[in-house]
VEXLUM-959193 format. One record per residue (C-alpha): x, y, z. Coordinates in pm, whole numbers, padded with zeros to 5 digits, always signed. Layout:
BEGIN
XYZ...
This chain:
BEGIN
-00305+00812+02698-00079+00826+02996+00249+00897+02852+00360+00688+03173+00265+00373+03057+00441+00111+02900+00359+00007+02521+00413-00349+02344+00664-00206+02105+00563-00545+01901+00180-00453+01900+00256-00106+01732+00508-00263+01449+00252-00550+01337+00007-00317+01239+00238-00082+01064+00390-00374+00852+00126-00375+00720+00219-00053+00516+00490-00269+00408+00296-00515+00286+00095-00283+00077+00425-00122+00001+00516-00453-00172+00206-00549-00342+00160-00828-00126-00193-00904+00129-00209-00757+00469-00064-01040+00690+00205-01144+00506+00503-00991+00721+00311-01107+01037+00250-01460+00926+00648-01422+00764+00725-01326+01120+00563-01629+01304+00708-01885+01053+01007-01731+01093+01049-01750+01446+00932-02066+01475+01188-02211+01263+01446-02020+01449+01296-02198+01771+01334-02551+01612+01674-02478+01501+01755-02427+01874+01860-02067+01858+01897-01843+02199+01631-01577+02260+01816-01341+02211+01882-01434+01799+01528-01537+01832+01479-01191+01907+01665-01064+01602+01510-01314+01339+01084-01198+01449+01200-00832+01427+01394-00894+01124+01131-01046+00914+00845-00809+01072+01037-00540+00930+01179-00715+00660+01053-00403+00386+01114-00127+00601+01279+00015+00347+01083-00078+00069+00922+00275-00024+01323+00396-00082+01326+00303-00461+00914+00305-00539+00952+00580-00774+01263+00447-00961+01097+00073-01018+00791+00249-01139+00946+00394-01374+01174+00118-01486+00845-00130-01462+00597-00025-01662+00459+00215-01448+00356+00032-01136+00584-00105-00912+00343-00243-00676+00291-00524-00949+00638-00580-01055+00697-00636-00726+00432-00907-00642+00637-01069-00972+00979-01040-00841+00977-01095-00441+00984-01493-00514+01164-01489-00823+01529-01625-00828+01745-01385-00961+02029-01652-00960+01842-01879-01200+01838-01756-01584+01536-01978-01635+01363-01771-01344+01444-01470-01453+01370-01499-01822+01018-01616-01703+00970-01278-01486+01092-01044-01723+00838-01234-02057+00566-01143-01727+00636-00801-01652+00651-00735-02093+00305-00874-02127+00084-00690-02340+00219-00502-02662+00374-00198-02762+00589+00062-02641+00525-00063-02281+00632-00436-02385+00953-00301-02583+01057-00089-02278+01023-00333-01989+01190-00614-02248+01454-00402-02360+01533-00239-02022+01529-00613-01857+01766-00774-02200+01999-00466-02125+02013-00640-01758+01955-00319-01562+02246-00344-01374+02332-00024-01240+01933+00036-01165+01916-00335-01012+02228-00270-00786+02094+00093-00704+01755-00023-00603+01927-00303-00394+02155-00119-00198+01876+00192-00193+01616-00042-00001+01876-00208+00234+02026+00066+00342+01676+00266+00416+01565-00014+00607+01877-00023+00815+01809+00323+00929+01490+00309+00999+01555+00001+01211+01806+00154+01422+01588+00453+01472+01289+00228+01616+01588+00137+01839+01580-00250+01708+01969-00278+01792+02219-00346+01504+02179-00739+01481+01810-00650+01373+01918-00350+01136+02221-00589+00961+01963-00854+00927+01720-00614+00744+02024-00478+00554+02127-00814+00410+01811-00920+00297+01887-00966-00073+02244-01095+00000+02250-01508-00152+02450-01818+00040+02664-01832-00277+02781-01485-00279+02571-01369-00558+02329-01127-00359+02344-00725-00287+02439-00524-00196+02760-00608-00062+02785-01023-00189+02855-01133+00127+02870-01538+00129+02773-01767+00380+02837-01702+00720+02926-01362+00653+02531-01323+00666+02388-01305+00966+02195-01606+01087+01875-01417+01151+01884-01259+00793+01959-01620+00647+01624-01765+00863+01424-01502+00748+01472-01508+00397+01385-01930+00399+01088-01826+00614+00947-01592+00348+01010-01731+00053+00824-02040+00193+00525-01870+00343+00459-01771-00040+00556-02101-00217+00301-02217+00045+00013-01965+00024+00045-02026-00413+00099-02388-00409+00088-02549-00079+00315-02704+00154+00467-02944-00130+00561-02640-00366+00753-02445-00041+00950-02749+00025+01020-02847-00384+01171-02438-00387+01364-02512-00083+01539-02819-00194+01610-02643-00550+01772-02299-00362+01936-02467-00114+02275-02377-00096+02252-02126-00396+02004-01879-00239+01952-02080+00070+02211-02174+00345+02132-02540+00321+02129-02610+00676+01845-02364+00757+01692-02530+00431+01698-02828+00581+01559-02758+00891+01292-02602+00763+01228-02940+00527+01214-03127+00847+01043-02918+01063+00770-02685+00796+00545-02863+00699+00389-02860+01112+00533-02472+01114+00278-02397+00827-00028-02594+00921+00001-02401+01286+00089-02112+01042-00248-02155+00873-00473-02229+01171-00405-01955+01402-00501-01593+01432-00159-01416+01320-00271-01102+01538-00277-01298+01886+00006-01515+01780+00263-01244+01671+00219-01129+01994+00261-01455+02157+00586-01506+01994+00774-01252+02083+01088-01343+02299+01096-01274+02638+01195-01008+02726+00926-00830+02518+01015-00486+02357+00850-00189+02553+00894+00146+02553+00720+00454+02745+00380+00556+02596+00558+00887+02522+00796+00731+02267+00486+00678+02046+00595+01004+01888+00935+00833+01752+00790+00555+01638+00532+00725+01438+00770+00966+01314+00982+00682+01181+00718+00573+00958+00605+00921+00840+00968+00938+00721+00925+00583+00567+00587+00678+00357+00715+01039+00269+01013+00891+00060+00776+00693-00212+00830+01020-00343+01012+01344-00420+00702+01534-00416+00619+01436-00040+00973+01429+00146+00864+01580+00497+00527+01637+00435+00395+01430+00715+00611+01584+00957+00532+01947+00857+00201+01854+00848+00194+01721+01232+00363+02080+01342+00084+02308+01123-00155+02048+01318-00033+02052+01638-00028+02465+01688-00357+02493+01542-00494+02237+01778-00425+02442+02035-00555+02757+01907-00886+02594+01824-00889+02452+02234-00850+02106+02192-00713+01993+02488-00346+01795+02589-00427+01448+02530-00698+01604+02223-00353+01768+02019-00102+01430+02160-00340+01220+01937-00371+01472+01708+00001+01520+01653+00083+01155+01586-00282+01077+01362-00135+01355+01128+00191+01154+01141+00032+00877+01018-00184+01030+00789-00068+00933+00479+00069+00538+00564-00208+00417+00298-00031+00611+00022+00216+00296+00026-00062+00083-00087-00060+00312-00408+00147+00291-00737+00396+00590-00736+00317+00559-01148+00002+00732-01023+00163+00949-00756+00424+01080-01016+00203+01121-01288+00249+01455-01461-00094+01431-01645-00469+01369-01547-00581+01103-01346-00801+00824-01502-01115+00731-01340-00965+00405-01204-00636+00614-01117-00844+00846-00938-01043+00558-00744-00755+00419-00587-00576+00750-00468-00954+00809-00290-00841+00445-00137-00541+00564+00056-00689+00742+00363-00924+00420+00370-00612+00222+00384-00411+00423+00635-00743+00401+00879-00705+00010+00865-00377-00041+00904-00383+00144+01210-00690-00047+01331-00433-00339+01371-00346-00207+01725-00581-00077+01935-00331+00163+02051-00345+00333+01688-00723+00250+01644-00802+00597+01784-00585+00726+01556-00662+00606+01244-01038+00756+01351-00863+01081+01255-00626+00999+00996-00901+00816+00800-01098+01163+00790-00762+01385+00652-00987+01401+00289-01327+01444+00425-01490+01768+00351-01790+01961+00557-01994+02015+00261-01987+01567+00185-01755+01614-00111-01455+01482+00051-01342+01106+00060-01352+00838+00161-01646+00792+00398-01829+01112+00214-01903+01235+00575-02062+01579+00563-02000+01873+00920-02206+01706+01179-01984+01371+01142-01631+01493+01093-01478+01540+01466-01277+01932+01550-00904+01730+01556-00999+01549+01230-01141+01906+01066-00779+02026+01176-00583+01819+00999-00765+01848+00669-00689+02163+00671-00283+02122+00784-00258+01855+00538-00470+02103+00260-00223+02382+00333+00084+02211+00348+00024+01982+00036-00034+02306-00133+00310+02479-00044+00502+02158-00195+00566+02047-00564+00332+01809-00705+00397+01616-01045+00122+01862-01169+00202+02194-01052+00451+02352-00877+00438+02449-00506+00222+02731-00404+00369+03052-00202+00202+03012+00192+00008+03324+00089-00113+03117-00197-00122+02834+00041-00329+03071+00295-00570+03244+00046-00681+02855-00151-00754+02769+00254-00982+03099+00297-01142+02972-00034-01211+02606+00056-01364+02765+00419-01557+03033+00243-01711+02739-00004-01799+02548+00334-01578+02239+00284-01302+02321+00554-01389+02416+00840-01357+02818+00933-01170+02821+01267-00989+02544+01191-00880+02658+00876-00777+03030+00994-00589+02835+01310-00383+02661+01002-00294+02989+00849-00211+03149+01187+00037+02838+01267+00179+02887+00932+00276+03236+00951+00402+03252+01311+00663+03007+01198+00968+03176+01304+01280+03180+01025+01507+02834+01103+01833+02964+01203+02104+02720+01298+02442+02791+01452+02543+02480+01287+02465+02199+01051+02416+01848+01131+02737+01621+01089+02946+01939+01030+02760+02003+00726+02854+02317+00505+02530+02539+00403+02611+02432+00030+02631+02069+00125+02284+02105+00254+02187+02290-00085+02322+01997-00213+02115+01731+00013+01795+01909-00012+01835+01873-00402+01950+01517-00415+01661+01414-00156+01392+01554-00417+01549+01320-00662+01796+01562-00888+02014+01440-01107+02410+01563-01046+02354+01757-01394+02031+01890-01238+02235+01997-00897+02482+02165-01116+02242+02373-01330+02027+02527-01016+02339+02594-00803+02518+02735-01098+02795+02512-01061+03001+02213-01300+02830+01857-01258+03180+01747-01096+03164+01990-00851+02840+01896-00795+02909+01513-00755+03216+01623-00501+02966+01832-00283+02699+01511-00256+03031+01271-00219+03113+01461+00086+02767+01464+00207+02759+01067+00176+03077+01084+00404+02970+01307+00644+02622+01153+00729+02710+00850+00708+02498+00698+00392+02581+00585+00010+02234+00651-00118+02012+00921-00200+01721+00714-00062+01894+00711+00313+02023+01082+00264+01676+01193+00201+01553+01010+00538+01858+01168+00740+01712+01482+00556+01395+01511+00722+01499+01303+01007+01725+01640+01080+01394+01878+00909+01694+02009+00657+01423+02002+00384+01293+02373+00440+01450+02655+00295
């Protein structure tokens, strides 16, 4: 790729929201089409391009954020977030009615399961709720403003649970104090599924009961006079070729070589469904990258390379992180759709065919030499040299991190387990013994200074938080009282900028303060 060229910024962000949509339990498509009816409303309603602007990128990216609290609503829900999800993304939180009809939902069945979710949702949640609010919005801010969206687009994404009445999160803003393209893209979405469940009649019946509760009731009203045409030409064109169509002029570009940002961005975004994988992706694309070259791929061979090993693990957001956390064995079915993910991350970046070539590597990060890898089941002959590489920098540096099963293995460990797989013939040899090379020449990180004038024990303190410690937890492995603990992570809010462990843990591996 010529790292001259310019990119349609817009073309690489459709098909990655489409990790968001699995991220939400919803069908591929949904942002995109969201995105279309969205900015096609904000078209009738006369707005400049430049708001257009902010209302298609807001709704695109709508759930940015939305892998910030999977672990916490997993384990609040039942177990799988992915389907509590699906339940409450239309729901109206405002409405007792409503919400009396989601929580009897998410308590079917009997049991302990049934008595949790019940008693959990009858206790109201409320701390949870306002934490998983304020966790998601705030995540999705950052990530906005490092795909260098602007601020309009990144306040949008941050208010997207905040209500016309004043009733929202995470800050209750009211009316006007939400921004217009936020307000648009919320009536847009909520439509776009009243539509797809019950047709054009059912979106406009929800409209015309949220209206100026949820809804700002002019954009309501808009939409009741202008939808029903907005979802037919929803429904009739190819949301790939339109999305791209839609975009405001200017359209977003940037420089071939800022493909590396972009991708990091959502390595970051994947990595925090969980405590277990917080910079793994990253870490993963470095191991990759210097083994590359010691195997002789060439420059554009390790470019691709770098940023398929990036991406690797973008289909894990189409996975419950009530199976990723699981402490215990796997059920068949469990295991069946964590062999999915790699088949997921290879089709969400066949959205673009920018990424296509990518995904033709990132697909293969679980295939094995000797057939018994997954998902294709490819055996040597089929499995490219970059693809063989980063089985092998994903093997090793999954193995050096915790895992809800076992605890992290030494690199020697790490090293000798490769040696093993290689020896058995499922990684490959040379690829393999470039992994362990890369590993050990990794010089000791030495820093003159922390980021944001951060002390070393404030970074103890962030690299503990990130991986989801309690205060108490802080406070027992640094040896310290749980109030001294909760004044070391207070001043680590204030210095970086965040209120949430979900964003601290993206500035964490945003600034790679997540190795020891």
């Amino acid at each position: 790729m010529d790292t001259h060229a310019d990119l349609r910024l817009s073309d690489l962000l459709a098909a990655l929201s489409v990790a968001t949509d699995l991220g939400m339990g919803q069908q591929p498509e949904k942002a995109i089409r969201s995105c279309l009816l969205a900015t096609g409303l904000g078209r009738a309603l006369g707005l400049p391009d430049e708001e257009v602007h902010d209302v298609y990128f807001a709704s695109l990216l709508r759930h940015l954020g939305c892998t910030a609290t999977a672990s916490l609503e997993a384990r609040l829900f039942g177990g799988d977030e992915l389907a509590s999800r699906r339940a409450a993304e239309p729901a109206d939180f405002g409405n007792r009615r409503e919400m009396l009809a989601f929580t009897l939902g998410m308590g079917r069945g009997s049991g302990p399961r049934r008595a949790l979710v019940l008693g959990r949702a009858v206790a109201g949640d409320v701390l949870h709720g306002r934490e998983i609010v304020a966790s998601v919005c705030e995540a999705g801010a950052m990530l906005a403003g490092r795909l260098g969206l602007g601020q309009r687009v990144a306040d949008a994404i941050s208010q997207q649970f905040e209500r016309w009445d004043g009733k929202g999160g995470p800050h209750g803003l009211a009316k006007e104090e939400i921004t217009l393209p936020a307000r648009v893209s919320e009536v847009a979405t909520q439509a776009l599924m009243f539509h797809q469940a019950g047709g054009a009649d059912a979106a406009m019946s929800m409209l015309r009961d949220r209206a100026g509760s949820w809804f700002d009731p002019s954009v309501a009203e808009a939409f009741q006079r202008y939808g029903e045409g907005l979802l037919r030409a929803n429904d009739a064109v190819d949301p790939w070729q339109a999305v791209l169509e839609a975009e405001p002029a200017p359209v977003h570009r940037i420089r071939a070589g800022e493909l590396d940002r972009v991708a990091r961005c959502f390595a970051d975004m994947v990595d925090l469904k969980s405590a277990y994988t917080l910079g793994h992706s990253t870490r993963t694309a470095e191991l990759a990258e210097v083994a590359g070259r010691e195997v002789g791929l060439d420059d554009p061979a390790i470019v691709d390379l770098r940023r398929a090993a990036l991406l690797h693990d973008l289909g894990r957001a189409g996975v419950s992180s009530g199976i990723w956390d699981k402490q215990g064995a796997l059920t068949r079915s469990e295991q069946e759709q964590v062999r999915l993910h790699p088949y997921h991350t290879e089709r969400i970046l066949a959205c673009s065919p920018v990424l296509a070539p990518l995904g033709r590597i990132a697909g293969l990060h679980h295939e094995r030499l000797d057939g018994s890898g997954y998902h294709h089941g490819l055996a040597a002959a089929a499995i490219p040299l970059p693809a063989r590489v980063l089985a092998a920098a994903d093997t090793f540096q999954s193995l050096t991190q915790n895992r809800p099963h076992r605890a992290a293995r030494s690199p020697a460990q790490a090293a000798e387990r490769l040696a093993d797989d290689a020896r058995a013939g499922r990684l490959d040899t040379d690829c393999a013994r470039a992994v362990i090379a890369a590993a050990g020449q990794e010089p000791t990180l030495v820093r003159g200074t922390w980021p944001s004038g951060l002390s070393d024990r404030e970074v103890e303190v962030l690299r503990l938080a990130a991986r989801g410690l309690s205060n108490r937890e802080i406070a027992q492995t640094l040896v310290i009282s749980r109030r001294t603990a909760e004044h070391h992570l207070q001043h680590v809010y204030a210095k970086i900028g965040t209120s949430t462990r979900a964003a601290a843990a993206l500035f964490a591996m945003e600034h790679d303060l997540l190795r020891e």
